[in-house]
N, CA, C and O atoms as CSV, one atom per row, in Angstrom:
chain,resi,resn,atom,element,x,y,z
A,1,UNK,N,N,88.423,107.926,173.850
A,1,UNK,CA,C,87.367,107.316,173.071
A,1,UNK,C,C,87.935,106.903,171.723
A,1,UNK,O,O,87.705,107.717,170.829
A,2,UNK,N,N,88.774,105.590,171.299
A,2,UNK,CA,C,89.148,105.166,170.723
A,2,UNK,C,C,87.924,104.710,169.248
A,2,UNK,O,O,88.320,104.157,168.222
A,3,UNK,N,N,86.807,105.011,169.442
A,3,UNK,CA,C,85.758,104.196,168.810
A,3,UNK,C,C,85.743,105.597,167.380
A,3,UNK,O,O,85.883,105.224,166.215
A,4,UNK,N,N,85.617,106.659,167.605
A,4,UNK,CA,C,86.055,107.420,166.863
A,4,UNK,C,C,87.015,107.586,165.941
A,4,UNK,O,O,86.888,108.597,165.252
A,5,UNK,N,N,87.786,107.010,165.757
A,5,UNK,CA,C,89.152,106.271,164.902
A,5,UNK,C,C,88.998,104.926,164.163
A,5,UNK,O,O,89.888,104.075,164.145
A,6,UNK,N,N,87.681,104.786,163.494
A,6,UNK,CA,C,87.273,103.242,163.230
A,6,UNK,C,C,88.507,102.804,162.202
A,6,UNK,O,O,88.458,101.640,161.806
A,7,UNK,N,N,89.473,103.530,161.791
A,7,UNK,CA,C,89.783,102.714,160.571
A,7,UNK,C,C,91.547,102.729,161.663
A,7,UNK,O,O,92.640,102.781,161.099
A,8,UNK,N,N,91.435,102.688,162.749
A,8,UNK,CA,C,93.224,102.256,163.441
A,8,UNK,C,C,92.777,101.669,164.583
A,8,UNK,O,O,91.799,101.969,165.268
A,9,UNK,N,N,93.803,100.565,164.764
A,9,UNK,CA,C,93.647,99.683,165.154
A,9,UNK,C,C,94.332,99.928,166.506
A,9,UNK,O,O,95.514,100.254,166.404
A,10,UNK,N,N,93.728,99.819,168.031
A,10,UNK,CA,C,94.077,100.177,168.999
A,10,UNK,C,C,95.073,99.950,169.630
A,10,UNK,O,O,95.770,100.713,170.299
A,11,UNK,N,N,95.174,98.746,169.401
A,11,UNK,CA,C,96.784,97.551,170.092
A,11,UNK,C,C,96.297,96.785,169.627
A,11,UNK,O,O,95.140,96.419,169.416
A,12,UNK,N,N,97.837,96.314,169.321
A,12,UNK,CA,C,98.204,94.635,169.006
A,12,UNK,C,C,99.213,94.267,169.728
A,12,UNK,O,O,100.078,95.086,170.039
A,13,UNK,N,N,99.281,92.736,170.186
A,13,UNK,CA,C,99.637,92.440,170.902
A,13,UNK,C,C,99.702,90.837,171.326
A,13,UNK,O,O,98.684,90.220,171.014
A,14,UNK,N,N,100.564,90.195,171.878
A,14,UNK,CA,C,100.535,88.720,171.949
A,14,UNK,C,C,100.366,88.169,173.356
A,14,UNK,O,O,101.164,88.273,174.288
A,15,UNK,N,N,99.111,87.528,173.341
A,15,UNK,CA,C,99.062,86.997,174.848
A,15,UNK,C,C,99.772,85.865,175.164
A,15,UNK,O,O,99.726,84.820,174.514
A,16,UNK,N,N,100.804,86.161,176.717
A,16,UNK,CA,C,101.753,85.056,176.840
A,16,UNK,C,C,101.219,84.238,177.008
A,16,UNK,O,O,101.877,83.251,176.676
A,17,UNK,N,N,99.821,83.873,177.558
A,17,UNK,CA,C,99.240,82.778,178.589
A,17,UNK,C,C,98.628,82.025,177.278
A,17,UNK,O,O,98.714,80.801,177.367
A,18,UNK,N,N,98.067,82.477,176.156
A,18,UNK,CA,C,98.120,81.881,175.022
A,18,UNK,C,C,98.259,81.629,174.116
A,18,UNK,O,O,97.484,80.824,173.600
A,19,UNK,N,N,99.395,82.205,173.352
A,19,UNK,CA,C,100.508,82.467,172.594
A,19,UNK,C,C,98.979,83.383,171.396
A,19,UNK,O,O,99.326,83.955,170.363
A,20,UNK,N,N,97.799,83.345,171.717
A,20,UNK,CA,C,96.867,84.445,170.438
A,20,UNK,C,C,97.709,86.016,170.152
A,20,UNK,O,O,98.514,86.532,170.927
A,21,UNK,N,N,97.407,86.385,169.264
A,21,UNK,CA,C,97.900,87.565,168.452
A,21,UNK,C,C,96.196,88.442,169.227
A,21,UNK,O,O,95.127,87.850,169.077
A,22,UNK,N,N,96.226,89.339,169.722
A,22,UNK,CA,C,95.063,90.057,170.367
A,22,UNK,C,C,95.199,91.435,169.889
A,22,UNK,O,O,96.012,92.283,170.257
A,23,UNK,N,N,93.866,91.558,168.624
A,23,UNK,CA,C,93.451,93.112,168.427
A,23,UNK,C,C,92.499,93.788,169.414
A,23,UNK,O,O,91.314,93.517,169.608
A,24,UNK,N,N,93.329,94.817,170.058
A,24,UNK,CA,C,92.207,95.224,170.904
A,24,UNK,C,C,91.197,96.342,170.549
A,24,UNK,O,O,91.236,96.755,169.390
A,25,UNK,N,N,90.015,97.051,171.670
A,25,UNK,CA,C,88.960,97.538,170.918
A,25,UNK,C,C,89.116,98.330,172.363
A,25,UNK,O,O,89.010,97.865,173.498
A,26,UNK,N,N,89.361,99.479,172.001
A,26,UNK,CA,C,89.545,100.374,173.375
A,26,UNK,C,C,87.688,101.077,173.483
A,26,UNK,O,O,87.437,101.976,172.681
A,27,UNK,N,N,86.668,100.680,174.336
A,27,UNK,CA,C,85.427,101.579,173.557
A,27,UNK,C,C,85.155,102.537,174.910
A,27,UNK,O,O,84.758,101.690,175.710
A,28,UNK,N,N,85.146,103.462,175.420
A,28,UNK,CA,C,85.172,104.270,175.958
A,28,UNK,C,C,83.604,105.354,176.072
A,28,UNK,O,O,83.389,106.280,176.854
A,29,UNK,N,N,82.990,104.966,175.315
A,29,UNK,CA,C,81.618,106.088,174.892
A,29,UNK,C,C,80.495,105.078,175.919
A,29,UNK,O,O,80.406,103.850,175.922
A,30,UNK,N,N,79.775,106.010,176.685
A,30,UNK,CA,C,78.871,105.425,177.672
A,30,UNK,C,C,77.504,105.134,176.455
A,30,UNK,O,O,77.115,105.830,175.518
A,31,UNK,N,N,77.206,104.288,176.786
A,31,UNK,CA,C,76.251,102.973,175.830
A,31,UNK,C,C,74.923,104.096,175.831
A,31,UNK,O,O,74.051,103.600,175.116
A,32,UNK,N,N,74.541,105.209,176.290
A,32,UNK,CA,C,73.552,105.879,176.003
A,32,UNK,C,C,73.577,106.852,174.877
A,32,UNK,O,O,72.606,107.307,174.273
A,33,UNK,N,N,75.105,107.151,174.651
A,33,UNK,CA,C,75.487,107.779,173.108
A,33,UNK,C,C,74.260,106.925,171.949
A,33,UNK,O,O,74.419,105.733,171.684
A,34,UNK,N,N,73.458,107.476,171.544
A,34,UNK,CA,C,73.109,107.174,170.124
A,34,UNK,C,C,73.478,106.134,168.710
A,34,UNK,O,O,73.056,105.143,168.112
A,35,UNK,N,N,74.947,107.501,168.678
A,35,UNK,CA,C,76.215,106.608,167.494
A,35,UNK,C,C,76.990,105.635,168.306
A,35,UNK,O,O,78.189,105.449,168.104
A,36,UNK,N,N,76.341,105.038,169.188
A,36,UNK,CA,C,77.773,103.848,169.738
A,36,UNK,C,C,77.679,102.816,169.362
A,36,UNK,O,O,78.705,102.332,168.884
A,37,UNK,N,N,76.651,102.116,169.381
A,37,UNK,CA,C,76.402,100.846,168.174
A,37,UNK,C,C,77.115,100.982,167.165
A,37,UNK,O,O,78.150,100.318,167.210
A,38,UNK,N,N,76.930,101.735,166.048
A,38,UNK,CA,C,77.302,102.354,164.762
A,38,UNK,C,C,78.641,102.409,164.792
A,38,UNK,O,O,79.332,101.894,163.914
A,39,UNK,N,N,79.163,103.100,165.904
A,39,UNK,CA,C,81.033,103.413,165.938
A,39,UNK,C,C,81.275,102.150,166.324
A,39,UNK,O,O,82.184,101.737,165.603
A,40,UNK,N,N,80.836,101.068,167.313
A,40,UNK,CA,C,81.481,99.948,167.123
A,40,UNK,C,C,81.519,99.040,166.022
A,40,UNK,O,O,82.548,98.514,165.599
A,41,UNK,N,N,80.113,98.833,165.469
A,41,UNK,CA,C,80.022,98.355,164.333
A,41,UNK,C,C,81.060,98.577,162.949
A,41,UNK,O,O,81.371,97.766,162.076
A,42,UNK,N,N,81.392,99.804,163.109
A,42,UNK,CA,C,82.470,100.284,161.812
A,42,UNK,C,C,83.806,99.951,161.984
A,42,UNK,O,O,84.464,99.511,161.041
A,43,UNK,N,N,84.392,100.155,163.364
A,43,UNK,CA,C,85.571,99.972,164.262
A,43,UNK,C,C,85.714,98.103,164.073
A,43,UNK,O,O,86.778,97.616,163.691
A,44,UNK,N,N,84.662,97.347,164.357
A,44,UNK,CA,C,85.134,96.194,163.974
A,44,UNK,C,C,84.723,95.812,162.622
A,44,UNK,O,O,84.935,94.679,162.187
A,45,UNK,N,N,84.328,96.435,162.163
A,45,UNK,CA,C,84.795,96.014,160.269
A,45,UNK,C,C,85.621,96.361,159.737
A,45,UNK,O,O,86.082,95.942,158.675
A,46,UNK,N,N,86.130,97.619,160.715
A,46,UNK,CA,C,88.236,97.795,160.069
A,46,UNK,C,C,88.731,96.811,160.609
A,46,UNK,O,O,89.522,96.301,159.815
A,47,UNK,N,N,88.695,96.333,161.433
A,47,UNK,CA,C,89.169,94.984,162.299
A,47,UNK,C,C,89.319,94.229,161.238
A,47,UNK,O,O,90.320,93.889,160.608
A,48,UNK,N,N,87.899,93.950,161.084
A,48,UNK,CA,C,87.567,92.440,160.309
A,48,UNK,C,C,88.523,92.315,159.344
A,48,UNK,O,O,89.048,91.240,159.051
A,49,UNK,N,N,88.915,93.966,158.549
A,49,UNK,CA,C,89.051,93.947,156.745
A,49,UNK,C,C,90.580,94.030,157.181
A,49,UNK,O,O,91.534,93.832,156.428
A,50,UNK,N,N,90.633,94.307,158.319
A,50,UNK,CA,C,92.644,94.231,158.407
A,50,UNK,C,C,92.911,92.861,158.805
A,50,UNK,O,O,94.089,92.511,158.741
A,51,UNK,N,N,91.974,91.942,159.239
A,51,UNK,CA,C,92.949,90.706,159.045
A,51,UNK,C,C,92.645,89.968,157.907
A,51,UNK,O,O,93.384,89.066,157.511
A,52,UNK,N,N,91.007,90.469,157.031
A,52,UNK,CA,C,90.744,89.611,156.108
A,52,UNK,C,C,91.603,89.464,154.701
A,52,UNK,O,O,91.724,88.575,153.858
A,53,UNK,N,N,92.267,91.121,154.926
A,53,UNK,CA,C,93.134,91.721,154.060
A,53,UNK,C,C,94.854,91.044,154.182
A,53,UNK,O,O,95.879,91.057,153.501
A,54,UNK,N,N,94.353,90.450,155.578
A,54,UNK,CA,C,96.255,89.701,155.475
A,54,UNK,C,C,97.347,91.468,155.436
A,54,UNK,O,O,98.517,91.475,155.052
A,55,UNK,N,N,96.646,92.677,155.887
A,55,UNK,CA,C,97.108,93.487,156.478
A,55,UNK,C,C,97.848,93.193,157.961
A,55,UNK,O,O,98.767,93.914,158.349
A,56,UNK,N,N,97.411,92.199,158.646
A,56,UNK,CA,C,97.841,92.400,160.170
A,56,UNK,C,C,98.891,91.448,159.855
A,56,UNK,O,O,99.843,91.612,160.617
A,57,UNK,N,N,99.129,90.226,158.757
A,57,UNK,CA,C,100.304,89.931,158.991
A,57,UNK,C,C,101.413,90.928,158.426
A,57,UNK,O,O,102.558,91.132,158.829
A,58,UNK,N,N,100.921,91.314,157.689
A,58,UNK,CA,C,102.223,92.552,156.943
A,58,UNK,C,C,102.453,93.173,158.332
A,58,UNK,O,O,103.675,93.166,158.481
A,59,UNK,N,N,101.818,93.757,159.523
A,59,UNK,CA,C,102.364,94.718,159.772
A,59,UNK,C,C,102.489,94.427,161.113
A,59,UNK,O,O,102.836,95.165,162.035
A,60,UNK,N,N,102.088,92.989,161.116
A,60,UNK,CA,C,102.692,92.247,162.705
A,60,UNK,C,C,102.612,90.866,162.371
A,60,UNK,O,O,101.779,89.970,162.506
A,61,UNK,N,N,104.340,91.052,161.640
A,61,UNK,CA,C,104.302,89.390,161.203
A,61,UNK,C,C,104.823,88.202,162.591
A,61,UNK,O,O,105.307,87.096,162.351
A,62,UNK,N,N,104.642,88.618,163.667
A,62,UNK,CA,C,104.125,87.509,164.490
A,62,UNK,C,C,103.206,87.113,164.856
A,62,UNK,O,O,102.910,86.439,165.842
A,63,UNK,N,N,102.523,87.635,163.834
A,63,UNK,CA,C,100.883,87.267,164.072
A,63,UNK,C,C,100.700,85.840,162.807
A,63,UNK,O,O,99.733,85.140,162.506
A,64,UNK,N,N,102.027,85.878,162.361
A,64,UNK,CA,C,101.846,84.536,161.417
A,64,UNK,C,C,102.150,82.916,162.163
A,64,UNK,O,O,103.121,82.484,162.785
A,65,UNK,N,N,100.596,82.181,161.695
A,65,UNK,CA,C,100.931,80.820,162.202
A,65,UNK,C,C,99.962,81.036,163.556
A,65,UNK,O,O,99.496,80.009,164.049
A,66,UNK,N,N,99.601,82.464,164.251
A,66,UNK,CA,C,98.964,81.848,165.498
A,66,UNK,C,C,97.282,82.676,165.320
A,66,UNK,O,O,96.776,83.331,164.408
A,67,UNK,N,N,96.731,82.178,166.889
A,67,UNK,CA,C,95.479,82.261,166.804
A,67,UNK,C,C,95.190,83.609,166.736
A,67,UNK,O,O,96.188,84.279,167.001
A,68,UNK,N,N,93.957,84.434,166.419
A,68,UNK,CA,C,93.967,85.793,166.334
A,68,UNK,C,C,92.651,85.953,167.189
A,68,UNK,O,O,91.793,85.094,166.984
A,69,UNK,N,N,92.352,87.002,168.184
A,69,UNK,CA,C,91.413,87.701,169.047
A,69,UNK,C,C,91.323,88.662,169.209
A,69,UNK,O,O,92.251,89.355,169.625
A,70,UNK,N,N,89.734,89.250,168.847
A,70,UNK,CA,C,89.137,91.227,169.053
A,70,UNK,C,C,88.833,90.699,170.436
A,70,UNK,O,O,88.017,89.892,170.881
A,71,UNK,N,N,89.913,91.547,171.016
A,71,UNK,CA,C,88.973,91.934,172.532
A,71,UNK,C,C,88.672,93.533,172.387
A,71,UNK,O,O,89.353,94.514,172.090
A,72,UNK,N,N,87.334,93.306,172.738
A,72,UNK,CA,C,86.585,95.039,172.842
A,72,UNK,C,C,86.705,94.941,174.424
A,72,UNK,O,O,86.379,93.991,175.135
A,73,UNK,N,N,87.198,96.040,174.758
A,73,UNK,CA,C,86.946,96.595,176.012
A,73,UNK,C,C,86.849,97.591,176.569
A,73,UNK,O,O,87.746,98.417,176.735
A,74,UNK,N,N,85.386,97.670,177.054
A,74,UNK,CA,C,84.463,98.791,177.297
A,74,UNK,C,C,84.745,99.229,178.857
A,74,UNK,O,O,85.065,98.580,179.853
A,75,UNK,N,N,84.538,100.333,178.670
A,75,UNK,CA,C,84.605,101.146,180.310
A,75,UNK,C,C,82.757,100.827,181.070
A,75,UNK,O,O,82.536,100.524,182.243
A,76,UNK,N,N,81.990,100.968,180.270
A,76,UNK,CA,C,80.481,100.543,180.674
A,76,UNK,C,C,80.223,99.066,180.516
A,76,UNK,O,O,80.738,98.137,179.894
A,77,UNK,N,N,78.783,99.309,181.685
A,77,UNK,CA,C,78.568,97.628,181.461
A,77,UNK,C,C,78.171,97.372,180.405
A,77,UNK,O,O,78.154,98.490,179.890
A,78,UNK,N,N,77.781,96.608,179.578
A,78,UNK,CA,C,77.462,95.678,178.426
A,78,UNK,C,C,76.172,95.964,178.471
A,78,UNK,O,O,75.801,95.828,179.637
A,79,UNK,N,N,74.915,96.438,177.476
A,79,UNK,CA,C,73.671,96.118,177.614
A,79,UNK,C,C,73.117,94.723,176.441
A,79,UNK,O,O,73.621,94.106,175.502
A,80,UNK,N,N,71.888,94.727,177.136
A,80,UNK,CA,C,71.447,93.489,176.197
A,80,UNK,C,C,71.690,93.843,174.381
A,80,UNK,O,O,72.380,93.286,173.528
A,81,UNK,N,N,70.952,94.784,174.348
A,81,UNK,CA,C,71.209,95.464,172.686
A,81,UNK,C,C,72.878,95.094,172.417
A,81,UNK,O,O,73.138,94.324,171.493
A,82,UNK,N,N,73.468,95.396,172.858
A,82,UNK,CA,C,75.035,95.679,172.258
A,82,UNK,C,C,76.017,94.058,172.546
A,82,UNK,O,O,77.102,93.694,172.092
A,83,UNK,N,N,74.969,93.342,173.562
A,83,UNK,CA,C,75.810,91.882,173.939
A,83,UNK,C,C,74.794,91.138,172.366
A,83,UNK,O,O,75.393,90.287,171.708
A,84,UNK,N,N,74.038,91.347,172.131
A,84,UNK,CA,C,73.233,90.946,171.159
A,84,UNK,C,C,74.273,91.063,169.921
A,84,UNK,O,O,74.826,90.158,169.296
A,85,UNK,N,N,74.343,92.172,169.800
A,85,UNK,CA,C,75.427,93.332,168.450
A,85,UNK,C,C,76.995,92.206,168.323
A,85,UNK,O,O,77.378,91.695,167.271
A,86,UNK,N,N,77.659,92.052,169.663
A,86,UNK,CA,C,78.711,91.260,169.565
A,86,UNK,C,C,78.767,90.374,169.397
A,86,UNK,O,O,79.869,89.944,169.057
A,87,UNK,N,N,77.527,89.359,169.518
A,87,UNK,CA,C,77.448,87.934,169.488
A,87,UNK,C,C,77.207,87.626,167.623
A,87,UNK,O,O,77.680,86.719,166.938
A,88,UNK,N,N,76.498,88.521,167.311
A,88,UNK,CA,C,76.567,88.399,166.158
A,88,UNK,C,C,77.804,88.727,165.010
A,88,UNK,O,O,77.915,88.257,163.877
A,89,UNK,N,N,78.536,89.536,165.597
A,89,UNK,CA,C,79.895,90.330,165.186
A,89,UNK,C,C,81.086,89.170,165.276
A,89,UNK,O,O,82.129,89.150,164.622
A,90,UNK,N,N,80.533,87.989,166.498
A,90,UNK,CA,C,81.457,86.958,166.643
A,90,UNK,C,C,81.388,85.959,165.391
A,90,UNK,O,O,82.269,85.246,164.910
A,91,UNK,N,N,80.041,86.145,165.022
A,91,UNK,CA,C,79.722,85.002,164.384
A,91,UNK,C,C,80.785,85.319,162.873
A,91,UNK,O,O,81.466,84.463,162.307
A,92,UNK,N,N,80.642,87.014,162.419
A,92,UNK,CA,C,81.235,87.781,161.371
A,92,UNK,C,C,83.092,86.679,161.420
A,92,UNK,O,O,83.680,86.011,160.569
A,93,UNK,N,N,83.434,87.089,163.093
A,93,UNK,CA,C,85.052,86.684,163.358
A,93,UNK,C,C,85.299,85.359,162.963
A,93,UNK,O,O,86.213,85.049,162.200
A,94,UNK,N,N,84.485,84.552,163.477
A,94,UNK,CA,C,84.716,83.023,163.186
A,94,UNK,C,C,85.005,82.754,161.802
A,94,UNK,O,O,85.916,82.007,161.447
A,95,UNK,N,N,83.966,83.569,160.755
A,95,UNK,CA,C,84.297,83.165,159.193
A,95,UNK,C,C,85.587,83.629,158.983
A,95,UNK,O,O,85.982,83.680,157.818
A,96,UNK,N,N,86.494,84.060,160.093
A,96,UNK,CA,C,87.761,84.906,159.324
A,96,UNK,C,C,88.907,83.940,160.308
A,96,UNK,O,O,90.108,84.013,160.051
A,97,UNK,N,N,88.515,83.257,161.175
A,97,UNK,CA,C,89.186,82.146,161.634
A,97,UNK,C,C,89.593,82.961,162.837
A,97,UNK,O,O,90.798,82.750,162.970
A,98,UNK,N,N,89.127,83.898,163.904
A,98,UNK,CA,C,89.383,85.004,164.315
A,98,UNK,C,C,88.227,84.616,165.570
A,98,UNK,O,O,87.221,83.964,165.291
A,99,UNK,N,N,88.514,85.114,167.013
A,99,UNK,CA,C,87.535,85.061,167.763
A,99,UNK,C,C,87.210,86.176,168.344
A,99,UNK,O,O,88.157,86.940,168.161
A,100,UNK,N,N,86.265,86.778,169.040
A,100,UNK,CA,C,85.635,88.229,168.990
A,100,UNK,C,C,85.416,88.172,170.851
A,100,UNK,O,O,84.473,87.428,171.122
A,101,UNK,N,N,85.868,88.592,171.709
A,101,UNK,CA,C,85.576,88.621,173.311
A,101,UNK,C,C,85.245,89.792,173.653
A,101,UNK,O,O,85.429,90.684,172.825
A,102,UNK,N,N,84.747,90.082,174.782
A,102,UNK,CA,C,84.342,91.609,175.197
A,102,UNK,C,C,84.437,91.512,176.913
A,102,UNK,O,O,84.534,90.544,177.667
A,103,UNK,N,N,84.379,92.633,177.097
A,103,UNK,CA,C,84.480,93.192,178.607
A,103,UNK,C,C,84.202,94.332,179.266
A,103,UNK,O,O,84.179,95.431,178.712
A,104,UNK,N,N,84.010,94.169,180.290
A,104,UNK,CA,C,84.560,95.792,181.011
A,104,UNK,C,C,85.084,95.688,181.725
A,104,UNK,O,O,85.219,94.749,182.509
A,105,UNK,N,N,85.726,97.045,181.625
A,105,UNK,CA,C,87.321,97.425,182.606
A,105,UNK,C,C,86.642,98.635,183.078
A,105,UNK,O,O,85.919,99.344,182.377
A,106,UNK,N,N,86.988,98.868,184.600
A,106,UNK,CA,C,86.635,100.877,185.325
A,106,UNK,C,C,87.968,101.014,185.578
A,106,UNK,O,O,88.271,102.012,186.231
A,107,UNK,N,N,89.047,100.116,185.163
A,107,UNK,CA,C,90.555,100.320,186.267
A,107,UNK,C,C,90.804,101.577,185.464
A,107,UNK,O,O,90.216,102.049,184.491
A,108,UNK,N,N,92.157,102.095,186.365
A,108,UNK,CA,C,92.590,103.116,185.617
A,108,UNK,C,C,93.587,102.939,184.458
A,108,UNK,O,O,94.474,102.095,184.583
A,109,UNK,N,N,93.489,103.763,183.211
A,109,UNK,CA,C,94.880,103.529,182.478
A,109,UNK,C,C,96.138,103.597,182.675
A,109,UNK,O,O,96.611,104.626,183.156
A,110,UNK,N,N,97.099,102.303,182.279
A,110,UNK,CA,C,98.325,102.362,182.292
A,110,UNK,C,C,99.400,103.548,181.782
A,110,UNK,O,O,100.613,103.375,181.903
């Protein structure tokens, strides 16, 4: 449960298929938790403030020059409340030139 750690950043990483710089969002807490809104909500405003901060190029300077993407990816399905929560969280990414995706994964970890 990575969502508990709001202020570190899960992976970074460069997708070959589109040369984007990808912060990922490991969220692991089943969507009936209470604080899970809240822990995502905080988790991507360290996001936000590490690239708004020009932190992520300091500390992954191949992230200079290309596109940047939060993928959150959740072990549960998505509910309306929380697809609501991200769409608006996208809107947060766009002002930072940054795009915001989500998912779920049940596979097992690598």
């Amino acid at each position: 449960m990575a969502l508990d750690r709001a202020n570190v950043v899960d992976a970074v990483g460069t997708d070959k298929a589109t040369g984007e710089v990808v912060l990922t969002v490991i969220d692991a807490l089943p969507w009936d938790d209470p604080k899970h809104l809240e822990l995502l909500q905080d988790k991507l405003n360290a996001y936000f403030a590490f690239i708004e901060s020009k932190e992520l190029l300091a500390e992954y300077p191949g992230a200079v020059g290309r596109s940047i993407r939060i993928d959150v990816i959740c072990r549960y399905d998505i509910p309306a409340n929380a697809s609501k929560f991200l769409n608006q969280a996208r809107a947060v990414a766009l002002k930072l030139d940054a795009a915001l995706s989500w998912r779920t994964y049940r596979g097992k970890a690598a």
